[in-house]
C-alpha positions in Angstrom: 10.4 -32.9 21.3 8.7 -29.6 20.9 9.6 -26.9 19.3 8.0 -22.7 18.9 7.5 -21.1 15.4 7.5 -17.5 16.2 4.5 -16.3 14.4 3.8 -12.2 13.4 2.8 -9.9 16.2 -1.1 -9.9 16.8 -1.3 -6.3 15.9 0.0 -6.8 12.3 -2.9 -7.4 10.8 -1.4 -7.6 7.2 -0.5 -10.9 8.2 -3.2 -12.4 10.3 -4.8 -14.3 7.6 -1.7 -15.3 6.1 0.2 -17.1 8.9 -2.0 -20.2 9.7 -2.2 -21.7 6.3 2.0 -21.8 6.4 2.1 -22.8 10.2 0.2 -26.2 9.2 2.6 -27.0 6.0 5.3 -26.6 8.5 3.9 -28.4 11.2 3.0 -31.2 9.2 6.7 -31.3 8.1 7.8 -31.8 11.9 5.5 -34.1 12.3 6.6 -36.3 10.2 9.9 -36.4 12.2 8.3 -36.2 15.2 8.2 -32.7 16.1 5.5 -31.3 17.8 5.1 -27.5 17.1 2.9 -24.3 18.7 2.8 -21.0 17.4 4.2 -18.5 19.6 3.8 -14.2 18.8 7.6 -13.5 18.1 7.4 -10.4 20.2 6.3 -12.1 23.4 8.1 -14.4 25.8 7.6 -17.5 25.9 5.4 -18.9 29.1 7.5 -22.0 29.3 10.7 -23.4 27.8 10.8 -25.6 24.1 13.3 -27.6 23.2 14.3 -24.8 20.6 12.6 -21.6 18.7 12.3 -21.1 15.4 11.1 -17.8 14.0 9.8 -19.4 10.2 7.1 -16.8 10.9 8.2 -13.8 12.7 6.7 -11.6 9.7 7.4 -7.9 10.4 10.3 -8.1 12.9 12.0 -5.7 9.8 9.3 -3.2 11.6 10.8 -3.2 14.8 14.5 -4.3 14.2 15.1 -2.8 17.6 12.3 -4.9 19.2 13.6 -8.4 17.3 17.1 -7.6 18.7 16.5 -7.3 22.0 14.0 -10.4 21.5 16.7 -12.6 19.9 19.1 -11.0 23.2 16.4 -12.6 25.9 16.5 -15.9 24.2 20.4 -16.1 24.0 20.3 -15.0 27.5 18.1 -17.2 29.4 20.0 -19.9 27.2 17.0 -21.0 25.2 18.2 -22.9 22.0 17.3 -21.2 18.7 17.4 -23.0 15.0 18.9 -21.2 13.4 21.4 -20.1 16.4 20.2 -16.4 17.9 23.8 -15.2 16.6 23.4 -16.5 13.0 19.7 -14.4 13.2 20.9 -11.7 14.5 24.0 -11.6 11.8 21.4 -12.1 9.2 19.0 -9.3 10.3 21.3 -6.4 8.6 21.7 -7.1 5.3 25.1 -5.5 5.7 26.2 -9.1 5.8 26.1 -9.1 1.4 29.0 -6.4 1.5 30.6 -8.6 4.0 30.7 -11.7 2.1 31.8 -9.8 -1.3 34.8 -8.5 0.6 35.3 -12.1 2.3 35.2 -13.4 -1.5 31.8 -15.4 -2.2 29.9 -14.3 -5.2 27.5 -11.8 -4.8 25.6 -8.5 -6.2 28.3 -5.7 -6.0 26.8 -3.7 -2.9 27.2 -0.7 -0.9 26.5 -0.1 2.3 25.3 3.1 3.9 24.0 4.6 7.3 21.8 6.7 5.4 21.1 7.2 1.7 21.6 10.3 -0.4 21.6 11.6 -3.5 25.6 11.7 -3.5 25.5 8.0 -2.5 23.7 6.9 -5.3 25.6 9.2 -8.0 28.8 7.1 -6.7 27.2 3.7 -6.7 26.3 4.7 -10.3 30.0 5.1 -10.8 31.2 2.6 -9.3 28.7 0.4 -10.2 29.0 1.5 -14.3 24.8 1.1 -14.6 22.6 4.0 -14.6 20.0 2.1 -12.6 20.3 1.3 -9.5 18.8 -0.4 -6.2 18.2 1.1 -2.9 16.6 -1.0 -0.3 17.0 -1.1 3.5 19.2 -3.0 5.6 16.7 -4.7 8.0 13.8 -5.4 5.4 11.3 -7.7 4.2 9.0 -8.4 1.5 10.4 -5.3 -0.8 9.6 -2.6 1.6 11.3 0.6 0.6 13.3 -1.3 -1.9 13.3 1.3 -5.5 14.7 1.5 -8.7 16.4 4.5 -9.5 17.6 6.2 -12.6 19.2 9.5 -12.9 17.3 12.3 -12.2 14.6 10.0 -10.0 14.0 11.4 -6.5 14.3 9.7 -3.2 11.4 10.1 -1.8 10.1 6.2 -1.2 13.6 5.5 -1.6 15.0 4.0 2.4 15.1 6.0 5.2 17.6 4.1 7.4 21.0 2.5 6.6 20.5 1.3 3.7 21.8 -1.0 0.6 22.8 -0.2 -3.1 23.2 -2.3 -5.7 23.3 -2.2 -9.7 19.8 -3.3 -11.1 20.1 -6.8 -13.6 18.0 -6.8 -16.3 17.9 -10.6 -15.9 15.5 -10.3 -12.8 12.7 -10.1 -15.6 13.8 -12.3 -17.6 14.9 -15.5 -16.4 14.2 -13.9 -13.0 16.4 -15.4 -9.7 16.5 -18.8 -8.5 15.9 -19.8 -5.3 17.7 -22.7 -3.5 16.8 -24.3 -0.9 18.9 -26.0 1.8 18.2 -28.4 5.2 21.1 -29.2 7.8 23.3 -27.9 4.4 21.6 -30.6 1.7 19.9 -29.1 -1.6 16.1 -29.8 -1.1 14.6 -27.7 -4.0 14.4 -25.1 -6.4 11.9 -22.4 -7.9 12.4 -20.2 -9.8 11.3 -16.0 -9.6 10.7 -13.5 -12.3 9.0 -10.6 -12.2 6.3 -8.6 -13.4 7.3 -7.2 -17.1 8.4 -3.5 -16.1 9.3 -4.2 -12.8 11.9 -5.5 -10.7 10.5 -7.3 -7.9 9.5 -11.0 -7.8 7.0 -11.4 -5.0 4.1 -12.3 -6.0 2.6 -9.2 -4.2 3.9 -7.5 -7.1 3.0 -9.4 -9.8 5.9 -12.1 -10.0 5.5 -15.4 -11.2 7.0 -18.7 -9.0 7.5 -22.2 -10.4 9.9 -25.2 -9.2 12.7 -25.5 -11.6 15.7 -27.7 -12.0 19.2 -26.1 -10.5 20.5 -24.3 -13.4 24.4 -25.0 -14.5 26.1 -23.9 -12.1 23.9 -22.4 -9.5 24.5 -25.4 -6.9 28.2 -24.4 -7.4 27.5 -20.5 -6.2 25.1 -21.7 -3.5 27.9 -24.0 -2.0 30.2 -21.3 -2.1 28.1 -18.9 -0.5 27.1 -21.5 2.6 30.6 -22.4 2.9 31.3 -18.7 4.3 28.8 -19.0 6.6 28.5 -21.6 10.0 26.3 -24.9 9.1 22.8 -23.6 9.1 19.4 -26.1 9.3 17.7 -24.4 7.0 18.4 -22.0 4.5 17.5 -20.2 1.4 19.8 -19.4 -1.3 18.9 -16.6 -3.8 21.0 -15.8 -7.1 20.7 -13.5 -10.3 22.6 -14.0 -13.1 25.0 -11.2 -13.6 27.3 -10.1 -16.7 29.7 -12.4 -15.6 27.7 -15.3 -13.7 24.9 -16.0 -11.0 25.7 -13.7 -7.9 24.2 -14.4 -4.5 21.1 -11.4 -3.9 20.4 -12.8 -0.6 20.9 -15.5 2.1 18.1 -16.1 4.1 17.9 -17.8 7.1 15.8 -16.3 9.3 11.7 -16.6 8.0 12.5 -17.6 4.2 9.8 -18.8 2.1 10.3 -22.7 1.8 8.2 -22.9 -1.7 6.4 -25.8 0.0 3.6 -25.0 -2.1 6.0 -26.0 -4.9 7.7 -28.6 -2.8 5.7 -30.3 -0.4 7.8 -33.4 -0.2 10.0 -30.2 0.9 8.1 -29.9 4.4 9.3 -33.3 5.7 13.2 -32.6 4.4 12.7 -29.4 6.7 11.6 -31.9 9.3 14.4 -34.2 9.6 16.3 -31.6 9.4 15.7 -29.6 12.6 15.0 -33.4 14.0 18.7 -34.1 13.2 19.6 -30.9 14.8 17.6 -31.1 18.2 19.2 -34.9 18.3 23.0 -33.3 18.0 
């Protein structure tokens, strides 16, 4: 069996350095179940078939949404197999899906959905919201881009540019930070833990935030099996929750290119292996 990890474009050269070390952690993994991977640029097609795709490192598509679309489009059409499926990705993409799952009942971050942010939108969240501080961040993003804080009088000049998200800020992100959970072919693998920098409010490590593996905190396996159960059975997935005034609420469900804390985990990588094994064998 073989399978593609899409990999960043070759002219993103943020991530050129980056990508290789995280190919071979997850190539090891498949290994393990026998799996053999390559590493294919996500925004070309592939020269010959795989037994199935999966875009672990497709690091920038949030740059060219339009450009992953279409990309996920030509793999659904020409019937190549995708883990996760191409509609599942593509669902995922536009973090519209939060406000979709609040109104379908699972527990997450109040959020707002807009095509494109203003200063109006962001005085309403406030209200609606009862916080003075609020979160904007784009749709389709990645790594924190364009995601602000704002408090009254702030300006939006870094703030989204696109459809966008709002959300109230929880003080909690920088204290006991968020947890991350981590899920293959719907098992609990692992858990770290994310808190960030004192006086911000994001936890990648880019910014200063600090990750270690922790133990599931009460009740977090609860919200995380509430939150998958709204969604189709997934291979892998990442679960992230933030403890809110009145309990841990979903901030995002990733299961397109999630960080798998193998670093943290590395008895993790082979988990991830079966798991896609299991789901090529299906």
């Amino acid at each position: 069996m073989q399978v593609a990890i899409l990999t960043p474009a070759d002219d993103e050269t943020l991530y050129q350095t980056m990508w290789p070390a995280w190919f071979a952690r997850l190539e090891a993994g498949l290994a393990g179940s026998g799996v053999a991977a390559i590493a294919h640029d996500w925004t070309r097609p592939l020269a010959a078939p795989v037994d199935a795709v999966l875009p672990m490192l497709a690091w920038g598509y949030h740059r060219r949404p339009d450009q992953w679309l279409q990309r996920l489009d030509a793999f659904e059409a020409a019937g190549q197999r995708m883990i996760n499926p191409a509609a599942v990705l593509r669902w995922n993409t536009d973090k519209a899906y939060l406000a979709e799952l609040e109104a379908g009942g699972a527990p997450v971050v109040p959020t707002i959905s807009v095509e494109a942010l203003t200063a109006a939108d962001v005085e309403a969240a406030r209200e609606r919201f009862g916080a003075l501080a609020v979160i904007a961040k784009p749709r389709v993003s990645g790594g924190s881009h364009q995601t602000v804080k704002l408090l009254p009088g702030d300006s939006l000049d870094d703030a989204p540019t696109g459809p966008a998200l709002l959300q109230p800020f929880l003080p909690a992100v920088g204290d006991e930070g968020e947890i991350s959970l981590l899920y293959f072919d719907g098992v609990f693998s692992h858990a770290v833990a994310k808190v960030a920098a004192r006086g911000d409010f994001r936890v990648q490590p880019q910014f200063g935030g600090q990750v270690a593996r922790v133990k599931p905190w009460p009740g977090a396996l609860e919200t995380a099996a509430a939150v998958l159960a709204a969604v189709p059975p997934l291979t892998y997935a990442r679960v992230d929750l933030l403890r809110g005034p009145g309990g841990l609420l979903l901030m995002e469900l990733e299961a397109i290119e999630p960080d798998l804390f193998l670093t943290q985990a590395p008895k993790g990588a082979g988990r991830f292996g079966a798991a896609v094994k299991a789901a090529l064998s299906a």
